[in-house]
C-alpha positions as CSV (number, residue, x, y, z in Angstrom):
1,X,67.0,145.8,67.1
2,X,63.4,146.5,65.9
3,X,60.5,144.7,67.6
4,X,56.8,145.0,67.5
5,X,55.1,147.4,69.3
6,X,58.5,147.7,71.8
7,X,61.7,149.0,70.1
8,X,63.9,147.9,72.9
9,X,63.6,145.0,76.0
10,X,62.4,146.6,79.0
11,X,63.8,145.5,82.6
12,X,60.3,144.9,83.4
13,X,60.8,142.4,80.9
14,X,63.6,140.9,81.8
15,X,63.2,140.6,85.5
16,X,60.7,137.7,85.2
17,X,60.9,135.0,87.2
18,X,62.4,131.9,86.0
19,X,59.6,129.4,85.4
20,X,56.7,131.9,85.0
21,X,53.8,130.0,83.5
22,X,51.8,131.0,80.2
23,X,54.4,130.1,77.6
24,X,53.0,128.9,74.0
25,X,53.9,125.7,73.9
26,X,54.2,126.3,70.2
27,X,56.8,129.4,70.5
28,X,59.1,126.9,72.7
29,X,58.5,124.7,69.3
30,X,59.9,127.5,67.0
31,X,62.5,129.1,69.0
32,X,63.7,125.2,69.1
33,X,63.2,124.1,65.6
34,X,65.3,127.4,64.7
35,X,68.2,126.6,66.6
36,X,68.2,122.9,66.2
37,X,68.2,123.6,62.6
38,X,71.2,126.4,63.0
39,X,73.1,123.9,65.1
40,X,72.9,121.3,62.6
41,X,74.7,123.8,59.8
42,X,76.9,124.3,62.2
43,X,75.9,128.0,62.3
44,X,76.5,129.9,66.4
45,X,73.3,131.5,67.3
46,X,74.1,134.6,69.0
47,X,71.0,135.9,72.0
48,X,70.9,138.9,69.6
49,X,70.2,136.8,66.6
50,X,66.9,135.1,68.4
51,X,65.8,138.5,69.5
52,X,66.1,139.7,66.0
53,X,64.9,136.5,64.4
54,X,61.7,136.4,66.3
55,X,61.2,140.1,66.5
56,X,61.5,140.7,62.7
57,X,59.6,137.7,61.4
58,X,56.4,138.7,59.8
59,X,54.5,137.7,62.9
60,X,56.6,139.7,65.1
61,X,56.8,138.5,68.9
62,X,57.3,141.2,71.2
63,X,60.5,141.7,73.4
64,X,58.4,140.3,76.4
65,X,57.1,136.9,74.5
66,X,60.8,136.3,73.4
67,X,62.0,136.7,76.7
68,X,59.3,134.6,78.1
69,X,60.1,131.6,75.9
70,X,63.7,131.8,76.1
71,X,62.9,132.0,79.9
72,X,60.8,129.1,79.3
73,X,63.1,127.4,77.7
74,X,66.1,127.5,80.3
75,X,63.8,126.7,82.9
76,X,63.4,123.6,81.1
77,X,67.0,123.2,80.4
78,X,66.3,123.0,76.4
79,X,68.9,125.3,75.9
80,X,72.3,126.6,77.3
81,X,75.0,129.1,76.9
82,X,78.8,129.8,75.8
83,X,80.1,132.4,77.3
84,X,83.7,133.6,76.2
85,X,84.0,130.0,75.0
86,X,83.1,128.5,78.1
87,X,79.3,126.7,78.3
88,X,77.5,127.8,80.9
89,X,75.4,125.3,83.5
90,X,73.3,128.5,84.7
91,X,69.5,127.8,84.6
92,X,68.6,131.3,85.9
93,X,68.8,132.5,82.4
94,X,68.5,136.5,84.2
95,X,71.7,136.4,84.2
96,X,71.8,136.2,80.4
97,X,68.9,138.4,79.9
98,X,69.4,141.4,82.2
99,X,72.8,142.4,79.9
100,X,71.5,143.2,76.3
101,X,74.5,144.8,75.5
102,X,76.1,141.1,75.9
103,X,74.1,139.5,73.7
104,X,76.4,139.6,70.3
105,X,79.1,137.9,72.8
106,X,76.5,134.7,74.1
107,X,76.2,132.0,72.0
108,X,72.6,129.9,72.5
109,X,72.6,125.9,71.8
110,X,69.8,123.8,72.4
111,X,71.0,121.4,74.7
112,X,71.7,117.9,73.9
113,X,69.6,115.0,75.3
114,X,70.0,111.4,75.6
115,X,66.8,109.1,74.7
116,X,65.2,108.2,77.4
117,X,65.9,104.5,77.2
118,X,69.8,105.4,76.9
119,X,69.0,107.6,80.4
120,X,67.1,104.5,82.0
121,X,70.3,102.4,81.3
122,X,72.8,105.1,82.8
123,X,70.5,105.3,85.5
124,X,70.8,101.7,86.6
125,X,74.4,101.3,86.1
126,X,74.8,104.7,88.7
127,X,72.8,103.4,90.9
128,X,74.6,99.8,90.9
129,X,78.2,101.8,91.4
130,X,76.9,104.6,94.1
131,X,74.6,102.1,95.8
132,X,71.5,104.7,96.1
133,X,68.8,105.9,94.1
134,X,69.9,108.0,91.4
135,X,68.5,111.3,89.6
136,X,66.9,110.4,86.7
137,X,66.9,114.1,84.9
138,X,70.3,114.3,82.9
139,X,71.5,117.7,84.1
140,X,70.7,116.5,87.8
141,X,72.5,113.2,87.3
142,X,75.7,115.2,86.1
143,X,75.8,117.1,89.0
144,X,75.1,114.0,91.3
145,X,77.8,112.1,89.2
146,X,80.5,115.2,90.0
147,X,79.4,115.6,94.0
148,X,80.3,112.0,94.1
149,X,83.6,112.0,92.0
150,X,84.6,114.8,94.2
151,X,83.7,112.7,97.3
152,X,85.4,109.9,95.7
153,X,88.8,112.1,94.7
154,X,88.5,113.4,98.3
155,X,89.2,110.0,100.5
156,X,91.4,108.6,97.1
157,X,94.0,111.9,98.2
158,X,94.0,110.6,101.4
159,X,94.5,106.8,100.3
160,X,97.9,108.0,98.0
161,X,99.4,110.4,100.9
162,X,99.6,106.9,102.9
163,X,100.8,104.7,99.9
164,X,103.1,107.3,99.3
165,X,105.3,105.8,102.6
166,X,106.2,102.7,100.5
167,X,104.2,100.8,103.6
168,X,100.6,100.2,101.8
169,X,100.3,99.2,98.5
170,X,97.5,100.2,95.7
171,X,99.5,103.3,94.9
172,X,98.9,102.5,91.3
173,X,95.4,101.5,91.4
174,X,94.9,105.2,93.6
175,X,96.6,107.1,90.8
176,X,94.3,105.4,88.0
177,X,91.1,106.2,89.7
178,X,92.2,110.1,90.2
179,X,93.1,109.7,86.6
180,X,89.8,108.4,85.6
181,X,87.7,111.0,87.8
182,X,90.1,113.7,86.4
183,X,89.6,112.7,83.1
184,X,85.4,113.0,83.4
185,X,85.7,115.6,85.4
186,X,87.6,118.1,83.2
187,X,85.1,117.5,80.2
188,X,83.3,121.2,79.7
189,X,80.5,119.8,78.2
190,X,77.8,118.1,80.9
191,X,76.3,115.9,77.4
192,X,80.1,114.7,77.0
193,X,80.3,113.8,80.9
194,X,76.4,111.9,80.3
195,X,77.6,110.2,77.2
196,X,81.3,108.9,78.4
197,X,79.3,107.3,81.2
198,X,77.2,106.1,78.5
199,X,79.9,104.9,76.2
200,X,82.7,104.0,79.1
201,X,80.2,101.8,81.4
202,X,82.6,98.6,81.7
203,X,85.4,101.3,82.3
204,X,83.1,102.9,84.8
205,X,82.1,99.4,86.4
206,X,86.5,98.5,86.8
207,X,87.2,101.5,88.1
208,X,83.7,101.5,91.0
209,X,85.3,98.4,91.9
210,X,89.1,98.7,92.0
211,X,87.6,102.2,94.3
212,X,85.9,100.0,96.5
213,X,88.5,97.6,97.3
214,X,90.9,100.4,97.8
215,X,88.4,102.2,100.5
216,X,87.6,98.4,102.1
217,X,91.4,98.1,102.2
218,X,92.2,101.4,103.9
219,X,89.5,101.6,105.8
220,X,89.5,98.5,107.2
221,X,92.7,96.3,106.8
222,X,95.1,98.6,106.9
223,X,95.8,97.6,110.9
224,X,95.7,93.9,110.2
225,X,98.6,94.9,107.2
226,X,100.6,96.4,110.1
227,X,100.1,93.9,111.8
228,X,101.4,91.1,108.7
229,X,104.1,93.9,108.1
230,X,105.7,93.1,111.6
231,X,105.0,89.6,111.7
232,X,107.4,89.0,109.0
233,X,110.0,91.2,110.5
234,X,110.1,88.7,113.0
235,X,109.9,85.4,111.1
236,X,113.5,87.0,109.0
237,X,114.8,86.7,111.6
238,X,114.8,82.6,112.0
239,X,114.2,82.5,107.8
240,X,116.8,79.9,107.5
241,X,115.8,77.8,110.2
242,X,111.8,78.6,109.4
243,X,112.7,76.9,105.7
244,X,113.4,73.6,106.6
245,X,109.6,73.1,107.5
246,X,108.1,72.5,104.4
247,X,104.6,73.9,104.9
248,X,106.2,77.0,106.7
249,X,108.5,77.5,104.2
250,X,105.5,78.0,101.5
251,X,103.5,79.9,103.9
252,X,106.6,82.6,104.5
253,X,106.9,82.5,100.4
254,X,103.5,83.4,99.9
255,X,102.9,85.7,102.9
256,X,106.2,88.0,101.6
257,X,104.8,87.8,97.5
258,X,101.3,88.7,99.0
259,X,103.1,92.4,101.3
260,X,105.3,93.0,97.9
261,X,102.0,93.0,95.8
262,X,100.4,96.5,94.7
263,X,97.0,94.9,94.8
264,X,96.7,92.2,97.3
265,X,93.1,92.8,97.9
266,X,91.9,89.1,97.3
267,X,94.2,87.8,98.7
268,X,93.8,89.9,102.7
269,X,91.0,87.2,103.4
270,X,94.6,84.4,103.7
271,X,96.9,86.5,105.5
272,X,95.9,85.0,109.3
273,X,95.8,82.1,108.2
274,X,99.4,82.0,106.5
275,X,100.7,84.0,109.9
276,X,98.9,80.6,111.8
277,X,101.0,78.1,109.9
278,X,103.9,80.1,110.5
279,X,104.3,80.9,114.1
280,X,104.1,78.2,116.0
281,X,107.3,76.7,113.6
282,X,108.7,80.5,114.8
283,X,107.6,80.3,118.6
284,X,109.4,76.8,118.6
285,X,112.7,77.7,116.9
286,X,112.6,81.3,119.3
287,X,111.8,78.8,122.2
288,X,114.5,76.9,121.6
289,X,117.2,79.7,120.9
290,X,116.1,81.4,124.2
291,X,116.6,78.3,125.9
292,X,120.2,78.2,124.4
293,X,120.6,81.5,125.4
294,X,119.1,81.5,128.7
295,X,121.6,78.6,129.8
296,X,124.8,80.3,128.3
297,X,124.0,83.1,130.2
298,X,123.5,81.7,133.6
299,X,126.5,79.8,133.3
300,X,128.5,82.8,132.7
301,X,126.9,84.2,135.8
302,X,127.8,81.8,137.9
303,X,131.8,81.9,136.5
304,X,131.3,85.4,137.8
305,X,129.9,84.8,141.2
306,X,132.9,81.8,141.4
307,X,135.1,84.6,140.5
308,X,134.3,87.5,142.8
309,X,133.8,84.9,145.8
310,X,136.9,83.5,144.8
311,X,138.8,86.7,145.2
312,X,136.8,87.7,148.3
313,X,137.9,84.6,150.3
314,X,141.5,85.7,149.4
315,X,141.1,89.1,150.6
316,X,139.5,87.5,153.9
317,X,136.4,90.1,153.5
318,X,133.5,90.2,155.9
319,X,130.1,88.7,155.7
320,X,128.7,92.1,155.2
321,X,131.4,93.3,152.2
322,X,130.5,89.7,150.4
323,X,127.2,90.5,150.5
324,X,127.3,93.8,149.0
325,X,129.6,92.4,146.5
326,X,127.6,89.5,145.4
327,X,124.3,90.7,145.5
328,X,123.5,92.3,142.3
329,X,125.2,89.4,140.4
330,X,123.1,86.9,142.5
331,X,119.9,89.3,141.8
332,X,120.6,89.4,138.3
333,X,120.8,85.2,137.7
334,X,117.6,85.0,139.4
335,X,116.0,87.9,136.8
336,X,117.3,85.8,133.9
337,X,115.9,82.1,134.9
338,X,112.9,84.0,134.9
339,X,112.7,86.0,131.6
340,X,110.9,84.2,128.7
341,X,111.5,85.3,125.3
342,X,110.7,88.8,123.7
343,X,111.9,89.9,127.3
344,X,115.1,91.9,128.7
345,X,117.5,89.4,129.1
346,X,120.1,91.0,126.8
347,X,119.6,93.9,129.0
348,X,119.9,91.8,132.4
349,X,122.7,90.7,131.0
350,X,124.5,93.9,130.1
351,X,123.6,94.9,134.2
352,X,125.1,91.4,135.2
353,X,128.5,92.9,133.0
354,X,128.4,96.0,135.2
355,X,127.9,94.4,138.2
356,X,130.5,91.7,137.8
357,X,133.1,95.3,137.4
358,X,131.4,96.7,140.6
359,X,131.8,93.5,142.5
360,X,135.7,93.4,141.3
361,X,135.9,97.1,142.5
362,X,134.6,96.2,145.9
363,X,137.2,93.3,146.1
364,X,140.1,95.8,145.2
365,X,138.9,98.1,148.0
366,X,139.6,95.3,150.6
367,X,143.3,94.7,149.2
């Protein structure tokens, strides 16, 4: 590669820092003009092909001047590189620089820019999704755009490992979103990631949303849901009985079709007050079972105590051998006149059972 007055790029050249000042404003011009005119032929620009371009054009540039403006030039983020197919988001363009023997193998674009009215618009529209002030450089706003998607894709995992039980819904609104992020995300091009927010801003403003509810629901519902989840495994139970109150009856309906729906999230603000007009039709039909219940029992009780005293007074057994016999029976009836509903009576009852056999035991002993 021939250049004037420097047949080859010196590392003192090279090793400038990015950003150093003194840069023609009118080289940046050229260097630009050149590849924006290459890139709209549709012809790659190689690093060795500006090197040899401005170093063998009448007014020759010496290796340290093109170095400078290309320096210059990613500093400013004018231009970028392909690497091995892949476009490169380094700014530090040393990395580019320091390896001439690399140069046939890097590909230089100028990079693509929005118009600044187009940015301005993109700008507002992030800041309305993210809810904070937004970059308003396009490279920084791509990278603020990605740390937030990642954030996003982060707590969506978490939402779909939990949806994933068949006990929360939004399972297909979470796999959308990841879809949608995934989709943005995988785009090698930081101008194709600007311009699909660009070009996909109602898409962008559904999906902000449908995210929003999803982290309001899991974040903050999701306890009241276990909480509607177990209600209705109770009201089942008396379904039949809960149907012949009308206004019950719809609020059951609509309380099941609202923990069956995948997106219920408009609808969370109703729940309580559909669980109000169902439980006090619930408490009063459980009420009135237990009371049933309650009464069958004792009565049984008492057949047992008539029993065992019964066959007691035929055996002729002492005070203190009736007692003994008697006692858990008698302790027993007294447990059950005092339970309440949602208690232990079917357990006090299954003791009362084994008493009753102990009691009979002690009555065969005196025989």
């Amino acid at each position: 590669m021939k250049m004037a007055n420097d047949n080859k790029v010196s590392s003192r050249h090279l090793q400038l820092p990015l950003g150093f000042n003194k840069t023609d404003p009118g080289d940046l011009k050229r260097v630009m003009v050149f590849l924006d005119d290459r890139s709209s032929a549709e012809l790659p620009v190689s690093l060795s092909e500006v090197f040899s371009r401005f170093s063998e054009q009448s007014d020759a540039w010496s290796g340290a001047r093109i170095t400078r403006t290309i320096s210059s030039l990613f500093s400013d983020r004018m231009i970028s590189c392909v690497v091995n197919g892949n476009a490169s988001l380094y700014y530090h363009s040393s990395i580019f620089l320091e390896a001439p023997d690399q140069w046939e193998r890097i590909q230089v674009i100028p990079r693509k820019r929005l118009a600044s009215c187009e940015m301005e618009a993109i700008v507002y529209t992030c800041q309305k999704i993210f809810g904070m002030d937004c970059p308003s450089d396009q490279d920084d706003l791509v990278h603020f755009l990605g740390v937030c998607l990642k954030q996003w894709k982060s707590l969506l995992a978490g939402f779909s490992s939990l949806a994933e039980t068949g006990k929360y819904p939004g399972a297909k609104d979470i796999s959308s979103c990841l879809f949608f992020i995934q989709m943005w995300m995988t785009k090698p091009d930081p101008y194709e990631k600007i311009c699909a927010v660009r070009d996909m801003e109602s898409a962008l403003s559904s999906f902000s949303h449908t995210f929003i509810q999803l982290k309001d629901f899991y974040e903050n519902w999701i306890v009241r849901w276990e909480f509607w989840r177990r209600s209705i495994e109770k009201f089942v139970e008396f379904q039949s009985e809960i149907e012949d109150d009308p206004e019950a009856a719809a609020a059951l309906s609509r309380l099941r079709h609202i923990l069956e729906k995948q997106n219920p999230w408009d609808d969370l603000i109703c729940m309580d007050d559909l669980i109000a007009r169902i439980k006090p039709v619930y408490d009063r039909i459980r009420d009135e079972r237990f009371t049933l219940l309650q009464r069958d029992m004792l009565l049984q009780i008492d057949r047992m105590i008539e029993t065992v005293s019964g066959s007691l007074k035929n055996v002729h057994a002492r005070d203190e051998v009736r007692n003994k016999a008697l006692f858990e029976l008698q302790k027993i009836k007294k447990a059950i006149e005092f339970e309440r509903p949602n208690g232990l009576i079917f357990k006090h009852w299954e003791i009362a059972e084994e008493a009753f056999e102990n009691a009979q035991d002690i009555v065969l002993s005196q025989s």
